[in-house]
C-alpha positions as CSV (number, residue, x, y, z in Angstrom):
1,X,27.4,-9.6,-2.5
2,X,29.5,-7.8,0.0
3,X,27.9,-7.0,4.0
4,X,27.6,-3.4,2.9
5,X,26.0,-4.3,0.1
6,X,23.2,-6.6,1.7
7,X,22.9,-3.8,4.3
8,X,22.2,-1.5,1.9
9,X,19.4,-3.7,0.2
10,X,18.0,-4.1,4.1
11,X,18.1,-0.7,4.1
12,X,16.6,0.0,1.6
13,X,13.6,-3.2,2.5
14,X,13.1,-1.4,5.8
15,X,12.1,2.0,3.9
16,X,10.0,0.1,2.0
17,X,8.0,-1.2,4.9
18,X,8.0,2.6,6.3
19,X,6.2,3.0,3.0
20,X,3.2,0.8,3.3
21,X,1.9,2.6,6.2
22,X,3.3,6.1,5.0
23,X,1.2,7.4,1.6
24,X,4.1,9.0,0.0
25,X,6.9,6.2,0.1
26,X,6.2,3.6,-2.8
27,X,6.3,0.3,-0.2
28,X,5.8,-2.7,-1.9
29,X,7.7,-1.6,-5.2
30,X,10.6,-0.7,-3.6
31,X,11.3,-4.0,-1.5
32,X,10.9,-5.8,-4.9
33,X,13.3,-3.8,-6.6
34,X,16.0,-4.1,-3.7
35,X,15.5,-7.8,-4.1
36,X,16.0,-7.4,-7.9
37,X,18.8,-5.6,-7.6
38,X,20.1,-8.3,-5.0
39,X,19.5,-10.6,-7.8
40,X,20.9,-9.0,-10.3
41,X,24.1,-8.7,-8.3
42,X,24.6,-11.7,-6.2
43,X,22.9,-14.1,-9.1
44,X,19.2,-15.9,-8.6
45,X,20.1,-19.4,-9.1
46,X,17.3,-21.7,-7.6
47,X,16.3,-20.2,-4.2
48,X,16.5,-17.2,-5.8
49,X,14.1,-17.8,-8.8
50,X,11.6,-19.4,-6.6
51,X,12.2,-16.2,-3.9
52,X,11.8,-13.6,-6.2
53,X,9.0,-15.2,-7.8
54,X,7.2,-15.4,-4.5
55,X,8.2,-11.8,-4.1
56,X,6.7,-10.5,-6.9
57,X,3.1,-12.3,-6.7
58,X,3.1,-10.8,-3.2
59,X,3.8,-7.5,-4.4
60,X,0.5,-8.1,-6.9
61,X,-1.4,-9.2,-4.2
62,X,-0.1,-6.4,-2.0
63,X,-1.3,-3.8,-4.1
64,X,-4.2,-4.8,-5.7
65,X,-5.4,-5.4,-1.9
66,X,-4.9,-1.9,-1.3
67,X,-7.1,-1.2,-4.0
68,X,-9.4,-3.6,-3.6
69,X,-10.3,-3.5,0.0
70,X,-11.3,-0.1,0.2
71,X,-13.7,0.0,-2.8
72,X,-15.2,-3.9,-1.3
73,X,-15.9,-2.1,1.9
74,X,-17.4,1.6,0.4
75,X,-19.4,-0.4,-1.8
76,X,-20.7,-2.6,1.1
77,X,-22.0,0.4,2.9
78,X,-23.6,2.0,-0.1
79,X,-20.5,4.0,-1.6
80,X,-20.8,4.6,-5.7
81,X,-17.6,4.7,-7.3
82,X,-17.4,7.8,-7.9
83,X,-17.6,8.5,-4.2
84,X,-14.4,6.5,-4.1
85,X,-12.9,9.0,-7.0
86,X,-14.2,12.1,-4.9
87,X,-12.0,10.6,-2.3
88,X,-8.9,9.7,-4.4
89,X,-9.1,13.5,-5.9
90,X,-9.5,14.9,-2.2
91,X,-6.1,12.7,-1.8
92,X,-4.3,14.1,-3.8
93,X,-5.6,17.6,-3.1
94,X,-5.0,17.2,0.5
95,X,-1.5,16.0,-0.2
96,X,-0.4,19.0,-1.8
97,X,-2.0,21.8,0.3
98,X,-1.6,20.2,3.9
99,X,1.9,18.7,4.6
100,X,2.3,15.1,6.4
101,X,-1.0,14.2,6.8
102,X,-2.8,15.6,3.7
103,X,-3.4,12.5,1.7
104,X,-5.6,10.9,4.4
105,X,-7.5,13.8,5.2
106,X,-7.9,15.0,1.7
107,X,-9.2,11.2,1.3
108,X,-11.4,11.4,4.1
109,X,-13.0,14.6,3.2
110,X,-13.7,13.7,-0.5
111,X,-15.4,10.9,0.1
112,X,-17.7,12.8,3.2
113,X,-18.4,15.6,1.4
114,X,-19.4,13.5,-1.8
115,X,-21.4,11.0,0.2
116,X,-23.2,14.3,1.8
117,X,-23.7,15.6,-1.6
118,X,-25.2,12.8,-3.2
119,X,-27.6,11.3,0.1
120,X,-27.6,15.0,1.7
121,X,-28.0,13.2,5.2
122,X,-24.8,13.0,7.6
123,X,-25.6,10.1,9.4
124,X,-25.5,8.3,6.0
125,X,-22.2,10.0,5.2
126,X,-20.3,9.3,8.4
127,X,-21.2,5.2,8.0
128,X,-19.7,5.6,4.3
129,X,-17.0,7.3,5.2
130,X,-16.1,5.2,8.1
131,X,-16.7,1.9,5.9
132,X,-14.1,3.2,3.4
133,X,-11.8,4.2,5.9
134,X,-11.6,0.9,7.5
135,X,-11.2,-0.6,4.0
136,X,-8.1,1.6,3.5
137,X,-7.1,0.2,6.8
138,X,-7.3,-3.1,6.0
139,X,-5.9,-2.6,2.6
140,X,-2.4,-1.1,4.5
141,X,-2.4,-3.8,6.8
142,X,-2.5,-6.2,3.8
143,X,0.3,-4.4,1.9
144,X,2.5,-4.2,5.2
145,X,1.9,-8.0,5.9
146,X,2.7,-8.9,1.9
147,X,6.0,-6.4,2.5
148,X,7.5,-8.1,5.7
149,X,7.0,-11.3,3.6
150,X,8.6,-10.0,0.7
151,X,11.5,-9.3,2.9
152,X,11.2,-12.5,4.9
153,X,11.6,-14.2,1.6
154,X,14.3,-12.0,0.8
155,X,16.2,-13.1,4.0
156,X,15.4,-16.7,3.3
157,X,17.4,-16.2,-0.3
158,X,20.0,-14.8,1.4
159,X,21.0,-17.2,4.3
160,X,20.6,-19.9,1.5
C-alpha cells in the first residue's frame, strides 16, 4: 500500500478514536474496518492474521464494555433495567432535539427522571444517576483504551 494510502487508513483510525469519546461517531467499528480495508489491500499474511485477529476481539471487548459497564454500575446502586432503557430512550431523544451534547443529557435525564418516578425521593435518584453515569464513563474509557490498541496493533502490522 502506497503512503497516501496508509495515511488515509491513519486518518481514518484517528476519527475513529474521536468516536469513542464522541456519541455519534461509530469508534471502535471504524478502526476495524480501516484495518480491514488495509488488509484487504496490502494482503494479511501472518502478522496480519494474528493483528487483525487481535483487532477484532478488542473491538468485542470494546463494545460490549460500553454496554456492560454502565448497566454493572446502575444495577450496583439499585438501578432496574428499565431505568437503564428510560435512559437510552432519553438518548436518543436528547440527540435529536438538542444539538452536540443531546445524547448525554437526554441519557442523564432519562435515567433521573425514571429513578424519581419509580423511588419518588431525589437523594435516591442523584446516587442512581451518578452510579450510571460513572459506568458510562468507565465504559468510554474502556472503548478508547481497546481503540488506541486496535490502532497500535494496526501500526505493529504495518512496520512489519
Amino acid at each position: 500500500m502506497s503512503g497516501w494510502g496508509i495515511a488515509g487508513v491513519a486518518a481514518v483510525m484517528a476519527v475513529g478514536l474521536v468516536g469513542t469519546v464522541l456519541p455519534f461517531v461509530p469508534g471502535l467499528p471504524l478502526i476495524w474496518a480501516a484495518g480491514l480495508v488495509y488488509g484487504l489491500i496490502a494482503g494479511f499474511g501472518a502478522p496480519g492474521a494474528v493483528a487483525f485477529t487481535t483487532m477484532t476481539v478488542l473491538l468485542v471487548g470494546g463494545m460490549a464494555a460500553s454496554f456492560v459497564l454502565p448497566a454493572q454500575s446502575g444495577a450496583a446502586s439499585g438501578a432496574p433495567v428499565p431505568t437503564l432503557a428510560a435512559g437510552a430512550v432519553g438518548a436518543i431523544a436528547g440527540f435529536f432535539l438538542i444539538p452536540v451534547v443531546g445524547l448525554p443529557v437526554g441519557a442523564v435525564a432519562g435515567v433521573l427522571l425514571a429513578e424519581y418516578g419509580r423511588t419518588s425521593d431525589w437523594p435516591t435518584a442523584r446516587r442512581s444517576t451518578k452510579a450510571v453515569v460513572i459506568g458510562f464513563g468507565l465504559g468510554a474509557l474502556a472503548e478508547l483504551s481497546a481503540g488506541m490498541l486496535m490502532v497500535a496493533c494496526w501500526v505493529v502490522w504495518v512496520l512489519l
